[in-house]
C-alpha positions, -999 to +999 in steps of 0.1 A: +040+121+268+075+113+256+070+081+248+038+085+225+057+107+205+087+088+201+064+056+187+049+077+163+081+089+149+087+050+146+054+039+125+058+065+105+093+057+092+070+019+091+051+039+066+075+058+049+087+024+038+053+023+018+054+059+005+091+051-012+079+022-029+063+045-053+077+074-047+114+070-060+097+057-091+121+024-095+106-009-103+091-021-070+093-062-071+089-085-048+121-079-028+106-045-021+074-061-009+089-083+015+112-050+025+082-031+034+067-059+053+096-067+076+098-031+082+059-031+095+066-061+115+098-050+133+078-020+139+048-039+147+063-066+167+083-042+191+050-029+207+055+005+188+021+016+174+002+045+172-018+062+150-013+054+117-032+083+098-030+115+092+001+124+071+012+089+064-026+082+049-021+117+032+013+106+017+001+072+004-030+085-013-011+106-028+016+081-040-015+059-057-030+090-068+006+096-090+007+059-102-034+062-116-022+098-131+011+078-151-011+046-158-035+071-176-003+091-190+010+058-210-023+050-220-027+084-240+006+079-252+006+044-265-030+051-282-011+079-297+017+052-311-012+028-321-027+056-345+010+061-359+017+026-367-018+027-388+000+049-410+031+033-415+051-005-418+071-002-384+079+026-357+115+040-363+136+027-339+141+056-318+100+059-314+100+024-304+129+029-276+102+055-262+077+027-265+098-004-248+106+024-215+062+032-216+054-007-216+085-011-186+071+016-169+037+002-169+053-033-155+066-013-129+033+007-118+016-031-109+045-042-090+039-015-066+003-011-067+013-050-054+039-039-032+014-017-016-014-040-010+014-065+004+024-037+028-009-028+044-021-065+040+008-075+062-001-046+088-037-056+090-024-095+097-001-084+128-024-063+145-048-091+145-021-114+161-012-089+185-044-066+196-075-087+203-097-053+204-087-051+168-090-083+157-132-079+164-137-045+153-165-046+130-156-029+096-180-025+064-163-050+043-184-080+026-187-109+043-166-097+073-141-104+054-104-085+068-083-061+050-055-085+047-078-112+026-095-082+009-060-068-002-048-107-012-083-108-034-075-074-054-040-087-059-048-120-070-078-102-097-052-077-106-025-105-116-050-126-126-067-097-153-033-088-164-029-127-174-061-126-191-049-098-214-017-112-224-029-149-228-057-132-258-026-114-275-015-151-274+017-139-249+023-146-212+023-134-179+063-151-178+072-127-210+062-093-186+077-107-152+109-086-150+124-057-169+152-086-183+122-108-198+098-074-210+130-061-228+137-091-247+101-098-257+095-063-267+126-067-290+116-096-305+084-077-308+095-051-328+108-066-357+070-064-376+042-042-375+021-070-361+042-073-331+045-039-325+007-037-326+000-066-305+021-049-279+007-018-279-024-025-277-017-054-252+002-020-230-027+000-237-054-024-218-032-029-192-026+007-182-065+012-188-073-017-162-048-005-137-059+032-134-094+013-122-067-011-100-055+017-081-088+036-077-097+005-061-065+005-038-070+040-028-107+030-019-091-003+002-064+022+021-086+048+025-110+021+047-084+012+064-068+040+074-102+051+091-112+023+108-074+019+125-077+054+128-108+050+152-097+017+171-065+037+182-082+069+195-104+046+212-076+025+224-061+063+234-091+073+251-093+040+275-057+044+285-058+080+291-087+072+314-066+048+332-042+071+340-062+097+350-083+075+373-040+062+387-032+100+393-059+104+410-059+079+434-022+081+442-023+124+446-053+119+467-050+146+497-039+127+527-055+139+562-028+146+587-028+142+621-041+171+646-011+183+663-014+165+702-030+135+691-014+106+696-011+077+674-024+048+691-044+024+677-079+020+683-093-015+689 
């Protein structure tokens, strides 16, 4: 079928909007988010969806997979830095260059674990609006709760954790909202061993907390992905039966008309 292969080629370049987020490795903020969205709901919104599993669920696990593996990454490395400064009145300047990119990296990996939860959020929302069969699907979240107010709870924990952290080293979520404000507060930082303590160990919660953040996000996908992946098969399977039953009736073997008979009708 032409056309079913053409939609899929569609969603998936949806998807790959997702999958790029992470995987170019640039700070994902909130323009990205709302990049990612539109792109689902053009997608979304022009009728074209199919299945959305398979290699775009494959890609995006893996994506997550990469962020836990550098959230985990920088938290070895700035326990590392934290045992140096024991030893010593400041990091050398070039050490704590290595340490301001770590901490900017880390403010990078929650804007898109963020960025991804907006994306699939926003998915969950327009399928709702647009396929009633979907909108009742039962799934095994709490509360029959949906994947879009599940997504907005773990983003709204993981921004609200992150806060938590900050506020006890006496700092604030403001001072880590864009590489522009991170860079200035980690210079001002720098200048004594306290500051340079508070914010490593300040980076090293936070990288702790989100390789549990996107564990959870991979879990939250991975539910997803399933239970869409079953609605559309079964969403496949009804209109493949429809056609079959149309072909049917329309190639139906016609009786013809013995040859002498006349055509008359019969009252």
């Amino acid at each position: 079928m032409p056309r079913r292969c053409s939609m899929s080629n569609k969603l998936l370049a949806g998807l790959a909007v997702v999958a790029v987020t992470v995987g170019t490795g640039e700070p994902a903020g909130a323009g990205t988010a709302t990049g990612a969205a539109t792109e689902w709901t053009q997608v979304l919104n022009n009728g074209e969806l199919v299945a959305l599993v398979g290699k775009s669920n494959e890609q995006i696990q893996n994506q997550l997979t990469q962020i836990s593996q550098l959230a985990q990454q920088i938290e070895t490395q700035l326990n590392i830095y934290q045992n140096l400064l024991q030893n010593t009145a400041t990091l050398p300047s070039h050490m704590w260059g290595q340490v301001e990119r770590d901490l900017n990296r880390l403010r990078s990996i929650v804007d898109q674990g963020q960025s991804i939860a907006f994306s699939m959020g926003n998915a969950d929302d327009v399928l709702q609006q647009r396929f009633q069969s979907y909108a009742t699907l039962k799934t095994n979240l709490p509360r029959n709760e949906t994947f879009s107010s599940t997504y907005e709870t773990w983003s709204d924990t993981n921004r609200d954790t992150i806060a938590s952290t900050l506020n006890a080293a006496s700092l604030t979520a403001d001072q880590f909202d864009s590489e522009e404000t991170t860079m200035s507060s980690l210079r001002s930082m720098s200048e004594t061993a306290d500051g340079q303590m508070k914010a490593l160990q300040v980076g090293h919660e936070i990288a702790a907390q989100q390789v549990g953040q996107m564990q959870k996000l991979r879990g939250l996908v991975s539910q997803q992905m399933t239970m869409m992946g079953t609605w559309l098969q079964t969403e496949q399977t009804d209109k493949d039966l429809a056609q079959a039953r149309r072909e049917k009736f329309f190639n139906a073997d016609v009786k013809s008309i013995p040859e002498g008979q006349k055509m008359e009708p019969r009252w």
